[in-house]
C-alpha positions as CSV (number, residue, x, y, z in Angstrom):
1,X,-50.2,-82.1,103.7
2,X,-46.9,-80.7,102.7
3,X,-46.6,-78.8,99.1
4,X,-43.6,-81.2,97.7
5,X,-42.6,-78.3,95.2
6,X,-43.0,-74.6,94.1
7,X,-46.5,-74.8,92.3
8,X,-47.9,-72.0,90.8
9,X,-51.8,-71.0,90.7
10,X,-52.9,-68.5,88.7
11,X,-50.6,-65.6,89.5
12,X,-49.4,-67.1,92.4
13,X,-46.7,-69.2,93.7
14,X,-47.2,-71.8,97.1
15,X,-43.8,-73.0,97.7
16,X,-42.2,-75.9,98.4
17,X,-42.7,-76.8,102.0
18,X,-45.5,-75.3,103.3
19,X,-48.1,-77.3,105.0
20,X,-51.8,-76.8,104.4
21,X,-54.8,-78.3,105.9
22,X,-57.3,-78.4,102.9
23,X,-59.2,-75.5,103.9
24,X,-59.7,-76.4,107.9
25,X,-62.5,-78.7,107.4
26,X,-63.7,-81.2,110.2
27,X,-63.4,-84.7,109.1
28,X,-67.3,-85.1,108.3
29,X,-67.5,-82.3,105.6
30,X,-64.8,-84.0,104.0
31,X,-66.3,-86.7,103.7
32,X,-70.1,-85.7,102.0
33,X,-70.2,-87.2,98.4
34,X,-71.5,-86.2,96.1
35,X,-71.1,-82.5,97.9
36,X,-67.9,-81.8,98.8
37,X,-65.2,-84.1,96.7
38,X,-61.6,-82.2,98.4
39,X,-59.3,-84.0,96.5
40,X,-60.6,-81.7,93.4
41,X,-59.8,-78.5,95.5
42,X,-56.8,-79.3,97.4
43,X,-54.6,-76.4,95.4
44,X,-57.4,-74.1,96.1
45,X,-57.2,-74.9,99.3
46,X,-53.5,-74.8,99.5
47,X,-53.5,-71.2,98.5
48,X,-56.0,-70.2,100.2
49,X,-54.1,-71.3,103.3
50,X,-50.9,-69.9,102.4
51,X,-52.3,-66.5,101.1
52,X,-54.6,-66.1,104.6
53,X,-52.3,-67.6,107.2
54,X,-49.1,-65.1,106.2
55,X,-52.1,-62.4,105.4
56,X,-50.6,-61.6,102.0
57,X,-53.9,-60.4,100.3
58,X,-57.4,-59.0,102.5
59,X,-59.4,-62.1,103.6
60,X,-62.3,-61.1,101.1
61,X,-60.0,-61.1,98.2
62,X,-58.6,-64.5,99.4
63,X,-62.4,-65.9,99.9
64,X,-62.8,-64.4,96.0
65,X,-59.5,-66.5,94.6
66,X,-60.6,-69.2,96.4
67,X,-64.7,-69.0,94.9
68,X,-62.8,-68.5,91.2
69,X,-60.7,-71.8,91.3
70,X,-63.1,-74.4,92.7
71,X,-65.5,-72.5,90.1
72,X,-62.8,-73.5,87.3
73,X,-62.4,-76.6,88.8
74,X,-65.9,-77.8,89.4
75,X,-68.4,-76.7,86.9
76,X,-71.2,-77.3,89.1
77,X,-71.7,-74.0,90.4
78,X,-73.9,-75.0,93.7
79,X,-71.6,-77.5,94.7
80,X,-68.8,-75.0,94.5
81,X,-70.6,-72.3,96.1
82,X,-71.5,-74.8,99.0
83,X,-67.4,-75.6,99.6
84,X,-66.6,-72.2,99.6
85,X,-69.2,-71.7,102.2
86,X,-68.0,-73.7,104.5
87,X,-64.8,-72.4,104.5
88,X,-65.9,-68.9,105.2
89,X,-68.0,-70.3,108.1
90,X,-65.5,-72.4,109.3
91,X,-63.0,-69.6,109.6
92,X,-65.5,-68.8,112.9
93,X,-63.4,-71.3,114.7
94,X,-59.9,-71.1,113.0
95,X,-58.2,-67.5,112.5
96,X,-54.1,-67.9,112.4
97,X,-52.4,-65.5,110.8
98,X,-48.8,-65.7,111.6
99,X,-45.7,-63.8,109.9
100,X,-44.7,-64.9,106.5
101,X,-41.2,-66.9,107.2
102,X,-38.3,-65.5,105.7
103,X,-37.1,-67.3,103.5
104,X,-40.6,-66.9,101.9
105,X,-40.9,-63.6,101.5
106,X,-40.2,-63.9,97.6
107,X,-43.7,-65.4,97.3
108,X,-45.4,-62.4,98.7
109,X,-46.1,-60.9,95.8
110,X,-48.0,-62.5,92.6
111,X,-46.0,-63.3,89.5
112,X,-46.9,-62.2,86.4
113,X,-49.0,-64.0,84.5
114,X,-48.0,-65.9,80.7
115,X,-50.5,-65.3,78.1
116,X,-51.2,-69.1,78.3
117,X,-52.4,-69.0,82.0
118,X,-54.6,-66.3,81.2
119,X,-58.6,-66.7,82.7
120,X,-60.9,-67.5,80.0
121,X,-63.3,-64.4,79.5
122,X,-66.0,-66.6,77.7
């Protein structure tokens, strides 16, 4: 699917344009209810494609933004762990990084954060 518009996550900003394969799952896993729902972690999964693909931030920090939104997203903490999983394995198979484009090189860097976008601490 193609991000329509500039959409911000977090501190981060996927913009408009780039094309993201929920998280490079075959077409079983995404289709395991009551497991894996990826409609509920398709931003997730957009920026963890767009941070890993242009290699913007280490893999392991990317895997750790990734594990903190489908957290926030899904309170079920197995489930989550279980998707996030998955994508780390299935990276076994699919490793692309390719050069950020440049007209995108504004987006390399996270924004800084409002005080209402904050992460809850409780």
């Amino acid at each position: 699917m193609i991000i329509k518009r500039d959409t911000r996550i977090g501190q981060w900003i996927i913009p408009a344009g780039f094309e993201t394969d929920g998280c490079t799952f075959p077409g079983v896993l995404k289709y395991l209810k009551g497991i894996m729902k990826a409609k509920e972690y398709y931003l997730g999964c957009a920026l963890h494609d767009f941070l890993r693909r242009y290699a913007i931030v280490p893999v392991p920090e990317v895997d750790k933004e990734l594990k903190w939104y489908i957290c926030d997203v899904n309170h079920d903490h197995i489930r989550a762990h279980l998707y996030w999983l998955a994508v780390k394995l299935m990276r076994l198979w699919f490793q692309r990084t390719q050069p950020l484009p440049a007209e995108w090189e504004k987006y390399r860097n996270p924004v800084t954060p409002e005080i209402t976008e904050q992460r809850s601490t409780s």
